[in-house]
C-alpha positions, 0 to 999 in steps of 0.5 A: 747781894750777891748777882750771877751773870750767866754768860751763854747763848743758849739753844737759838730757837728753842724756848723750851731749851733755853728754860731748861738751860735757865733752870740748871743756871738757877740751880747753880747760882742758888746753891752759890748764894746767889739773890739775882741770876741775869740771861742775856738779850733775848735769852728766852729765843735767840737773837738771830734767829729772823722772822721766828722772832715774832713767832715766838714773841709773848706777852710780859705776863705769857707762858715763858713768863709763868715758867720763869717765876717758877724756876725763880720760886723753887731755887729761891732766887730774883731772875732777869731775862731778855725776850721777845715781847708781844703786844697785839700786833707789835714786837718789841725786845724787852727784858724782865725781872720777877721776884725770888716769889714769882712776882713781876717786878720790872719790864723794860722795853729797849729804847735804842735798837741798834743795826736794820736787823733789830729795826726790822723786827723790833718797835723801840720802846718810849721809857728809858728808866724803869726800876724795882725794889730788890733786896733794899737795892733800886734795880734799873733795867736796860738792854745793850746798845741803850748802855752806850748813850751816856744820857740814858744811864746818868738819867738812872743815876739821877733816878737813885739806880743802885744796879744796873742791869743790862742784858745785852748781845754785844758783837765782835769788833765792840768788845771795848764797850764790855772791857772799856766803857762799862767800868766808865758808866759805873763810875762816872754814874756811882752805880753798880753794872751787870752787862750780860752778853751771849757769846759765840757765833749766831748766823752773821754775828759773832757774840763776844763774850766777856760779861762782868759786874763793875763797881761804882769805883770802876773796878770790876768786880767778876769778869767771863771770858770768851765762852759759856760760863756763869760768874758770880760777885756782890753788889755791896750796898755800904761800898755803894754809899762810901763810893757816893759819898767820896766821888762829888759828880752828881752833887757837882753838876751844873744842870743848867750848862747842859741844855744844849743837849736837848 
């Protein structure tokens, strides 16, 4: 399946704006056969962007929502997007997936905020493995700090995630969690993993770039740079099941030796 990371920080505050930006993304990865085109965290407004978050907050199924099924309908192709969610009074930073058909497949709430910022304007959410069917792969959803906690993605592995699929805003000094750590959780978990940043400056942080899709042998795949830019590489199931196969860790854990975890 082929999958197109698009690596920007679209129009901070502005909705519309930053549709418009996914559309031509859309565009641009349908016509290179994409199947899957993945936003970053909180793609749909911003992330520093302050108390406008909850202003701009939506429902999972709301207009923004409605507006992204139909940019996935028209260029014919699965879209993951980072946004604020509403629900009545809370706000939460979630991400969606919705189908080349305009349906919605998969919204997962993020588990792990990291620093007051995201604290202060966010409730985590309470499930930490949530998963769709896409192209005969299992797609798992996460959002950027829940990355770093190894238990999160082994309990995906363990679930039968094929992709993971992690929309992020990773800041400058962490740029070793793209460059080091990613290609670590897809091999030690025998999955693939699409890490999609937001890049450049956004009031006090500074985004860093550097998306890419690693392989459950720890390869990556495809890898931006330091600025806007869509990249584009194949999640290859048959590769995925040699890999499986060939590397023994989660047929060789001992369950039992790990209670002291929890």
């Amino acid at each position: 399946m082929r999958t197109a990371l698009l690596q920007s920080s679209g129009r901070p505050g502005s909705v519309v704006e930053n549709l418009e930006v996914l559309d031509e993304a859309a565009a641009r990865a349908a016509a290179a056969g994409a199947a899957l085109l993945v936003a970053p965290e909180l793609f749909l407004t911003g992330y520093a962007v302050g108390d406008d978050i909850a202003r701009l907050a939506e429902p999972a199924d709301g207009a923004a929502a409605d507006t992204v099924a139909g940019l996935a309908t028209r260029h014919g192709l699965a879209i993951v997007y980072g946004y604020p969610e509403r629900e009545g009074e809370t706000v939460l930073n979630s991400a969606q997936l919705i189908s080349a058909e305009g349906v919605r497949l998969a919204n997962y709430r993020k588990t792990h905020l990291f620093g007051r910022f995201e604290r202060d304007h966010f409730r985590p959410g309470g499930q930490p493995v949530v998963q769709a069917e896409l192209n005969g792969l299992t797609v798992g959803l996460m959002i950027c700090y829940d990355v770093e906690f190894p238990e999160n993605v082994r309990a995906h592995a363990l679930a039968g995630t094929d992709l993971l699929v992690v929309p992020t805003a990773q800041m400058h000094p962490f740029q070793f969690v793209a460059e080091s750590m990613i290609p670590v959780r897809a091999f030690e978990n025998q999955m693939y993993v699409a890490y999609v940043n937001r890049v450049g400056r956004e009031g006090e942080f500074e985004f860093v770039g550097l998306s890419a899709l690693a392989g459950p042998d720890g390869v990556v795949r495809a890898r931006a740079g330091r600025d806007e830019e869509l990249v584009l590489a194949d999640v290859d199931p048959v590769a995925l099941a040699a890999s499986r196969a060939a590397n023994p860790y989660l047929h060789d854990r001992r369950p039992g030796l790990y209670g002291s975890l929890v």
